[in-house]
Legacy VTK file of the C-alpha trace (Angstrom):
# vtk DataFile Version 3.0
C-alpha trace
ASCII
DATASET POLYDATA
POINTS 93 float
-14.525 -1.251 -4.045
-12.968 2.077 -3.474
-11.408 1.207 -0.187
-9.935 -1.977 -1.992
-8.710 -0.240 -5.018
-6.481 1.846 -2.324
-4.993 -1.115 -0.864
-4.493 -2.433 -4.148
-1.965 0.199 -5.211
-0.311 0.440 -2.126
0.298 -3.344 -2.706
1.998 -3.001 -5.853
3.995 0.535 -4.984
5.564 -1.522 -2.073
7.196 -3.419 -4.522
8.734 -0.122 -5.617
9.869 0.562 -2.176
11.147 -2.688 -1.347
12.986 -3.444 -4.119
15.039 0.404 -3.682
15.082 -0.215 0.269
16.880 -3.577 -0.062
18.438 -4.399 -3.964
20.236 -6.659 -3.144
17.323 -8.912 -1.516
16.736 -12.394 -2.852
13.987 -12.809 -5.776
11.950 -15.672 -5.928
9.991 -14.382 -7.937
10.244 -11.720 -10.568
7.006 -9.407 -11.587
6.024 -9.349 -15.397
6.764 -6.273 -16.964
8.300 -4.794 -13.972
8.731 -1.626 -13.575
5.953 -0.611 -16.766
3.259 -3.340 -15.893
2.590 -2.313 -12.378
3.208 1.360 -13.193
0.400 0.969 -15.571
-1.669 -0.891 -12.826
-0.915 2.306 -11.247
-2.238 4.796 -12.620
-4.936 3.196 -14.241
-6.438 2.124 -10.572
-5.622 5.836 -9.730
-7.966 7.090 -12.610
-10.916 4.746 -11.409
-10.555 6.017 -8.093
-10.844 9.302 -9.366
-14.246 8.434 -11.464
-15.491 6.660 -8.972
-14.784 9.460 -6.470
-16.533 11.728 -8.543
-19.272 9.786 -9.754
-20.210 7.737 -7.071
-19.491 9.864 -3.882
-22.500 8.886 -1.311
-20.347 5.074 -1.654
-17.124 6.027 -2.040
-16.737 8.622 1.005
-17.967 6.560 3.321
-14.871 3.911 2.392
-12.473 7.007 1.910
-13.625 8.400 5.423
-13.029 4.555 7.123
-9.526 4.063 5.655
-8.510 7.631 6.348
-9.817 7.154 9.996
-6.904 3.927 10.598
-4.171 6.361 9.672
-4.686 8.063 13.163
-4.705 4.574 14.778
-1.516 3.107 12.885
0.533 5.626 13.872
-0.972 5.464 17.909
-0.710 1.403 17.762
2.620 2.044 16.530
3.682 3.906 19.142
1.823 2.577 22.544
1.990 -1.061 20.548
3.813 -3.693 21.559
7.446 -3.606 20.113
7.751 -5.602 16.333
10.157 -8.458 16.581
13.087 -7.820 15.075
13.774 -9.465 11.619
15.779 -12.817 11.504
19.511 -12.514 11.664
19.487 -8.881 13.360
19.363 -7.913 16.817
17.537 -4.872 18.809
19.825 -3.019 21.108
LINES 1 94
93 0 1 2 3 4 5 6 7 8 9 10 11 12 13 14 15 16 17 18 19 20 21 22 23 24 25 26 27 28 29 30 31 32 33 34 35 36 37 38 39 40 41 42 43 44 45 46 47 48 49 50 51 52 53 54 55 56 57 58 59 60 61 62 63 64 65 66 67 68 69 70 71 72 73 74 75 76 77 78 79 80 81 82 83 84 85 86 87 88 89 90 91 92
């Protein structure tokens, strides 16, 4: 649960980053309460992580130790990878 919880509020503060990164990008749909529903989501995800991190550490350092392991290997896959295809409508020079 603690790994999840981690991707869980990276979900939500992407929608943060997109929505500065590209403003004017179309909206299908819009998210309730935005920006003080997810904010809330937030933190209050933040403070279970923190309990749980406390409280139950012989499960939640394994999880922390596993997701903090794939940083390392993002950034090397990202690198050695095979090139991302560019987005529709632009071109790679």
């Amino acid at each position: 649960m603690f790994s999840v919880l981690i991707f869980y509020i990276l979900t939500i503060a992407g929608v943060f980053v997109l929505r500065r990164k590209r403003p004017d990008a179309e909206r299908p749909y819009r998210a309730f309460g935005y920006p003080v529903v997810p904010v809330l989501y937030i933190v209050a995800a933040a403070v279970i992580l923190v309990i749980l991190l406390f409280y139950k550490t012989s499960t939640t350092w394994p999880g922390l130790v596993i997701v903090l392991t794939g940083i390392p290997v993002y950034f090397l896959w990202r690198r050695f990878g095979s090139p991302a295809p560019a987005p529709a409508g632009e071109t790679r020079a």
